[in-house]
C-alpha positions in Angstrom: -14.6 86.3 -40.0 -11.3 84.6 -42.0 -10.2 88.9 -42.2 -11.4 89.3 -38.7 -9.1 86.5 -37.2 -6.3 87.1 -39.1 -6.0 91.1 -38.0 -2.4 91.9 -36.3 -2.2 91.9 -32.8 -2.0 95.6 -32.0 -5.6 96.0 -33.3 -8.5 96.1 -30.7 -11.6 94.7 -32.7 -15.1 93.3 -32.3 -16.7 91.4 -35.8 -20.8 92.0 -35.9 -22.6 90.2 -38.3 -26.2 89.8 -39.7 -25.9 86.1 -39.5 -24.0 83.3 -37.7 -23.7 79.9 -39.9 -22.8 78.2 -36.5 -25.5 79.4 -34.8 -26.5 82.1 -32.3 -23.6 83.7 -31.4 -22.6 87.2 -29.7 -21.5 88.7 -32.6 -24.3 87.6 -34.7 -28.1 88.7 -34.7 -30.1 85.5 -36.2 -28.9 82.1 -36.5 -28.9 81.4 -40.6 -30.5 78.2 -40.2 -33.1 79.4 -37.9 -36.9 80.0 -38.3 -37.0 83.6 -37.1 -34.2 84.4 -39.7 -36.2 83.0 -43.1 -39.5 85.2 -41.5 -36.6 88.2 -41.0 -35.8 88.2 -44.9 -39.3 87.4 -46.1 -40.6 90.0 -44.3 -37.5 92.3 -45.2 -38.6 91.8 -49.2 -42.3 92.5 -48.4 -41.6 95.6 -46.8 -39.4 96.8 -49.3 -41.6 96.2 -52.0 -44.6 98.0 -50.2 -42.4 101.0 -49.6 -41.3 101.1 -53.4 -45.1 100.6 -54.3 -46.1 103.0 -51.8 -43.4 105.9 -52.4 -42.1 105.7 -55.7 -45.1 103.5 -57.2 -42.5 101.1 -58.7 -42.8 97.2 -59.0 -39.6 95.8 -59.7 -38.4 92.3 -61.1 -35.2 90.9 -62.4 -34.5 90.0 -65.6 -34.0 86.1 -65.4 -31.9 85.7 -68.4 -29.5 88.4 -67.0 -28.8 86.8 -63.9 -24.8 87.6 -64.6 -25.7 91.1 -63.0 -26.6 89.5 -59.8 -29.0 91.8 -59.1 -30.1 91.7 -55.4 -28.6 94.6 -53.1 -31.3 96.7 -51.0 -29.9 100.3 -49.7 -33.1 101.9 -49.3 -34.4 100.0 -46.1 -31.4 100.5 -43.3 -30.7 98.5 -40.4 -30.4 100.6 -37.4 -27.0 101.4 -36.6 -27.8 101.4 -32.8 -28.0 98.1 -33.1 -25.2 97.2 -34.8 -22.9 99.1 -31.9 -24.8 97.7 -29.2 -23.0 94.2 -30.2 -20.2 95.5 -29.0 -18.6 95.8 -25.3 -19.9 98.8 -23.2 -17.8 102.0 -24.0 -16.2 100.4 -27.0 -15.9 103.5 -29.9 -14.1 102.2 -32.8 -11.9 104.4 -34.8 -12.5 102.3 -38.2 -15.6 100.4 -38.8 -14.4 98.1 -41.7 -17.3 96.7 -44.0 -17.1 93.7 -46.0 -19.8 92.0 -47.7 -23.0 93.3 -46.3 -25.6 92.8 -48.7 -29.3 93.4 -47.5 -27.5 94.2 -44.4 -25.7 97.4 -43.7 -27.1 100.2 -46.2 -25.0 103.8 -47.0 -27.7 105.3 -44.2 -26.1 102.5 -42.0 -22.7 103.6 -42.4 -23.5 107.4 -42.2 -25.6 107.3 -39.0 -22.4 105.0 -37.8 -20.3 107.6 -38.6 -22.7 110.0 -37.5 -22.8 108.0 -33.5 -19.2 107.3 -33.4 -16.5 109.6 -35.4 -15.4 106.5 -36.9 -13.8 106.4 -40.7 -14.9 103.9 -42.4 -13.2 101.5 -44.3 -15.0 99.8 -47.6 -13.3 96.1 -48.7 -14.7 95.5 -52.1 -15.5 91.4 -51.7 -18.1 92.5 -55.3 -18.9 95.9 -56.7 -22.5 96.0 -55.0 -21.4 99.6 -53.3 -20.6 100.9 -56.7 -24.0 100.3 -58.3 -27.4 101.1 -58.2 -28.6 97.0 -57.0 -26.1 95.1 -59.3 -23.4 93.1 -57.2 -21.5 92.7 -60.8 -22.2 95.6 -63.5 -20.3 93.2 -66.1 -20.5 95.3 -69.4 -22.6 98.0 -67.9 -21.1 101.3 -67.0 -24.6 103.4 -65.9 -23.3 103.4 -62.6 -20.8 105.9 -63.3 -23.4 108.6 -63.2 -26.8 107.9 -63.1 -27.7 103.9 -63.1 -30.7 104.7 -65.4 -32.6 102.0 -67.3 -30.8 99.3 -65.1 -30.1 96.1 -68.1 -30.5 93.6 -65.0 -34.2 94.5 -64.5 -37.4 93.4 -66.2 -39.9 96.1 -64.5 -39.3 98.9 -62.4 -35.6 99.9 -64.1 -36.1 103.4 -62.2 -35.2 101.6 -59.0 -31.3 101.1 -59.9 -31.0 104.8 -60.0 -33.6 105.3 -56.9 -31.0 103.7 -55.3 -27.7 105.1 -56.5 -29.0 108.4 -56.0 -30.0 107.5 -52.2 -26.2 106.3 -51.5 -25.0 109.6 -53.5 -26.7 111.4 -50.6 -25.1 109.5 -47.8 -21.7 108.6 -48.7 -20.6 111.7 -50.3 -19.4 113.3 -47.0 -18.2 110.5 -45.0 -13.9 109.9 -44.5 -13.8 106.8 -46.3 -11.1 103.9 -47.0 -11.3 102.0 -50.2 -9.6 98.9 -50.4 -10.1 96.3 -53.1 -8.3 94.9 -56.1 -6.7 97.0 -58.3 -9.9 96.4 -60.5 -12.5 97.4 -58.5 -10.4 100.4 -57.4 -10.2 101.6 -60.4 -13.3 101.5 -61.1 -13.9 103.4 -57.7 -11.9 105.8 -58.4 -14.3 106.9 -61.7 -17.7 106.6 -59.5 -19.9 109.4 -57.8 -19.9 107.8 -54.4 -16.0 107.9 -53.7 -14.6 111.2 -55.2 -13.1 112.3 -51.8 -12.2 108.4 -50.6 -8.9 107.5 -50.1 -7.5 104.2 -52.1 -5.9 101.4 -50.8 -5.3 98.8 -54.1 -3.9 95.3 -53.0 -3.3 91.8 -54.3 -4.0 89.2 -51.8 -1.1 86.5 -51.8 -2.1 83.1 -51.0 1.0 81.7 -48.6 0.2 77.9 -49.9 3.7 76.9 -49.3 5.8 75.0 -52.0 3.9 72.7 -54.2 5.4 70.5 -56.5 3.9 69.8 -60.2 5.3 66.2 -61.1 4.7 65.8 -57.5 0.9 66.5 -57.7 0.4 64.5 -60.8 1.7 62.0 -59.4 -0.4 62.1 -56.2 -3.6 62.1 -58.6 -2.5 59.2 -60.8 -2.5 61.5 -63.7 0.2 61.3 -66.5 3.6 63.4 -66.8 3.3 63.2 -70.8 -0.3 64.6 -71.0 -1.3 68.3 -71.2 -4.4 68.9 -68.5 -6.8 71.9 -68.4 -8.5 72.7 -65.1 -11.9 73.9 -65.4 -13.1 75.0 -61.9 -15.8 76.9 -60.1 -17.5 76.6 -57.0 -20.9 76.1 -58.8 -20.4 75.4 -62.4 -23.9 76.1 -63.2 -23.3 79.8 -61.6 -24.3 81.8 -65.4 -21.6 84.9 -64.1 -18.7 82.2 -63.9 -18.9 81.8 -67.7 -18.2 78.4 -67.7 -19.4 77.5 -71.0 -16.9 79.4 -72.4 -14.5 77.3 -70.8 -16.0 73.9 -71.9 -16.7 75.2 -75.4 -13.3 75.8 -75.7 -11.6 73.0 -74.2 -13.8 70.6 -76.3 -12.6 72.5 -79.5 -8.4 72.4 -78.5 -9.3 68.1 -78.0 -10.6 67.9 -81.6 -7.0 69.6 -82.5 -4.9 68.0 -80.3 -4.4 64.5 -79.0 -3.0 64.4 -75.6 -5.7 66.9 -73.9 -7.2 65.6 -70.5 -9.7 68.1 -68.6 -10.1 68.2 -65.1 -13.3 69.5 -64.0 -13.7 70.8 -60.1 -17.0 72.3 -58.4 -20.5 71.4 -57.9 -21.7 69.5 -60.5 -24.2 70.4 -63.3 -25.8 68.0 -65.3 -26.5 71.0 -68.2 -22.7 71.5 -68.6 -20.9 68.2 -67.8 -23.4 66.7 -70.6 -21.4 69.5 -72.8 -18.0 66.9 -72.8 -17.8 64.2 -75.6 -15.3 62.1 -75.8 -12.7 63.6 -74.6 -11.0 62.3 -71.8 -12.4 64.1 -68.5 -12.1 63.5 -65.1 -14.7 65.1 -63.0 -13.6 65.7 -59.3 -16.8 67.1 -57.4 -16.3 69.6 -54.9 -13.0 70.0 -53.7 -11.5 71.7 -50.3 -8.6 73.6 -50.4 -5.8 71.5 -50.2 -7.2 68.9 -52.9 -7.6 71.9 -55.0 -4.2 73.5 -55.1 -2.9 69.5 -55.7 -5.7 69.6 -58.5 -4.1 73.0 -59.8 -0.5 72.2 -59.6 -0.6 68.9 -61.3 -2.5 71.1 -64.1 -1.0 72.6 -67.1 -3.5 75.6 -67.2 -6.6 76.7 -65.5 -9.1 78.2 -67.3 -11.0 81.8 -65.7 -13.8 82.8 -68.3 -15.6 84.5 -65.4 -17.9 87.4 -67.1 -17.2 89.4 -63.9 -15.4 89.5 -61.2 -13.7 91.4 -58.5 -11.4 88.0 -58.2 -11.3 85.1 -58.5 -9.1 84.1 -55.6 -8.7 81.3 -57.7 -6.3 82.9 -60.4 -4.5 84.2 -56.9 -4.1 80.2 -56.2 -3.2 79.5 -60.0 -0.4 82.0 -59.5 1.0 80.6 -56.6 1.9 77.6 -57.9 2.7 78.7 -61.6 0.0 77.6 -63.1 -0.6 80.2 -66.2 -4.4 80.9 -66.9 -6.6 81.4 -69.5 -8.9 84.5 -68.7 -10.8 87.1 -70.1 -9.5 90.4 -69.0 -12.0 90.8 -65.6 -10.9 91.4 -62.0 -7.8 90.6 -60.3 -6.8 89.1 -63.9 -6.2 92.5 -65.5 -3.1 92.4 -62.9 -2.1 88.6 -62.6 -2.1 86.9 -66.0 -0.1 89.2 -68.4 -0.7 88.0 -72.0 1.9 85.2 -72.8 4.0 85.7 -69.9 1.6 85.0 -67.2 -1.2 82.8 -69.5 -3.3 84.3 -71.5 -6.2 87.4 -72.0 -8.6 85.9 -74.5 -11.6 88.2 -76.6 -14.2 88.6 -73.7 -16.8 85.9 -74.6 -15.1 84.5 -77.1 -14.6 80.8 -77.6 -12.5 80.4 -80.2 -10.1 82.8 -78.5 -10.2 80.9 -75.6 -9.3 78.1 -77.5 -6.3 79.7 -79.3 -5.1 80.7 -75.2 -5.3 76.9 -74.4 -3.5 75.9 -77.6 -0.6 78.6 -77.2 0.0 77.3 -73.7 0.3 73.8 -74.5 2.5 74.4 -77.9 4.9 75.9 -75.4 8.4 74.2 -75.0 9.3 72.6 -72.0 12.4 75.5 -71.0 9.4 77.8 -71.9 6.2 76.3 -69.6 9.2 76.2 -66.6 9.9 80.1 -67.2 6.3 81.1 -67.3 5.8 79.1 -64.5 8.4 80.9 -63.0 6.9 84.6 -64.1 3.4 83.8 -62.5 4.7 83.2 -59.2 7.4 86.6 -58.9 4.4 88.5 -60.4 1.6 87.9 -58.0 4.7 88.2 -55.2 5.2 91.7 -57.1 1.6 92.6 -57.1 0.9 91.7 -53.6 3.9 93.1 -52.0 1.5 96.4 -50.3 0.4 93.8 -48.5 -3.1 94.2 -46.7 -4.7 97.5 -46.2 -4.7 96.5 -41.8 -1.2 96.3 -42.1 -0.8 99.7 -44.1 -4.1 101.3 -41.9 -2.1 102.7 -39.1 0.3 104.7 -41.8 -3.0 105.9 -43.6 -3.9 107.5 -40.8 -1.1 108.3 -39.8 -1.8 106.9 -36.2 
């Protein structure tokens, strides 16, 4: 909806969606809140796991200490692409049919009968890399997906349905004129799969216009101390196992124990199992913040710390950017393009505390001139990265309309 209001003006567009969170609307087939949506998905999962019982005699089940994967994306049960058009206004044939995230909605026999009714291109934004895989939204260390997605790691029982699936999108999105845009990660991942040999790439950087945001400013709005060194640890959930935040606190805990002057600031929903992690070092936890209390939270901080396991973003390094603050990351989504090791923050070992903890250490044993320059680098770099702009400003030049 944010993409779909923001579009430029020239673009004639309708938005259809599986669910409104505001209700029955229009655009919307169930209301999220509703009754007749919670029988739609339970009856959605019984189905499909009759027709995997019944057809392939598979029973599947994730693997609950793998939940990293985040493994639940159905392609095999389609929602009729009749309906889908019939959201929009009488006589209305799109050109583009742009898909975002569409989980356990739209499936690749979706988007080729689409094709199939209207001529249409479609256009793929990658919000996750669940169009990539056989079922996994994230394939973190796993690279099965590039041919066959055999023996899936996220799955308990039934492992053959991964590949069931990857093999089912293999038949339907092989032919179709299609648009990739995404981060430069997931594009270039992309670019290696099955499913988007004849696609045509659109990589981009999304720049957050926050405006100017001042640092001593921001500490100073928070009550916080000019002469202290802060480390932003922030998630929207921090018990969500993919966002790696252990890694973070781990490592934080272990930089206090070395050095004096360390605050943490820690910003999401809280979890009892990590903030119990923190000692006695000095902590402020902050809850769930909305946006404009967390950019002040992120400018008044030294550094933020990213030890997401995967990722097509975060946004929030995009944010961290913006108003130079260098980060601490492992070398996962839109990081392997923002935070460029010691001029941007720093790429620590993937899962590795101590590492983490030597990132955290290097920032803060920075010299005043120094912290102002690399403060300085993360802003002209994302402004560098995400100069392309969007791929809706670039679509009329890609097809050459």
């Amino acid at each position: 909806m944010d993409v779909f209001s923001r579009l430029p003006e020239y673009y004639n567009a309708h938005v259809v969606t599986l669910y409104g969170l505001q209700g029955k609307k229009d655009y919307c087939f169930f209301d999220k809140n509703s009754l007749i949506y919670k029988i739609y998905v339970k009856a959605w999962y019984i189905i499909l796991k009759l027709y995997l019982l019944l057809r392939f005699r598979i029973r599947f089940k994730t693997d609950e200490t793998k939940r990293e994967y985040c493994f639940f994306d159905n392609d095999l049960l389609s929602f009729p692409a009749k309906y889908i058009l019939d959201k929009c206004p009488k006589g209305f044939i799109p050109d583009v049919i742009s898909v975002h995230w569409v989980s356990n909605f739209i499936s690749s026999k979706t988007l080729f009968d689409l094709h199939r009714m209207t001529g249409a291109k479609i256009l793929i934004n990658f919000v996750d890399e669940a169009l990539l895989t056989g079922g996994c939204h994230y394939p973190v260390n796993c690279d099965k997906f590039y041919s066959d997605c055999a023996d899936c790691p996220a799955l308990k029982h039934g492992k053959k349905y991964s590949s069931i699936q990857l093999n089912h999108k293999k038949k339907y999105l092989k032919d179709l004129p299609l648009i990739v845009a995404g981060v430069p990660y997931d594009i270039r991942m992309a670019k290696q799969s099955p499913l988007f040999q004849h696609a045509t790439f659109f990589p981009s950087v999304k720049f957050p216009n926050l405006g100017h945001v001042d640092k001593v400013d921001s500490k100073r709005k928070l009550g916080l101390s000019q002469d202290r060194f802060y480390v932003l640890v922030a998630a929207s959930s921090l018990s969500d196992v993919r966002k790696g935040l252990g890694y973070s606190i781990e490592a934080v805990c272990a930089a206090c124990k070395e050095i004096p002057n360390i605050s943490v600031l820690v910003a999401g929903k809280p979890s009892d199992d990590l903030t119990s992690k923190f000692g006695q070092e000095d902590c402020r936890f902050l809850g769930f913040l909305d946006l404009a209390d967390l950019i002040t939270v992120m400018s008044a901080s030294d550094c933020f710390l990213s030890t997401t396991l995967a990722d097509s973003g975060p946004m929030m390094v995009n944010y961290s950017m913006n108003v130079g603050t260098p980060v601490v990351s492992f070398n996962v989504g839109v990081a392997q393009d923002l935070v460029l090791h010691k001029e941007t923050g720093y790429i620590a070992e993937y899962r590795s505390v101590s590492d983490v903890k030597e990132g955290i250490l290097y920032l803060y044993g920075l010299s005043a001139e120094e912290r102002v320059l690399m403060s300085k680098r993360c802003l002209s770099n994302l402004m560098e990265k995400s100069s392309a702009g969007s791929v809706y400003e670039n679509l009329p030049s890609i097809l050459n309309f």
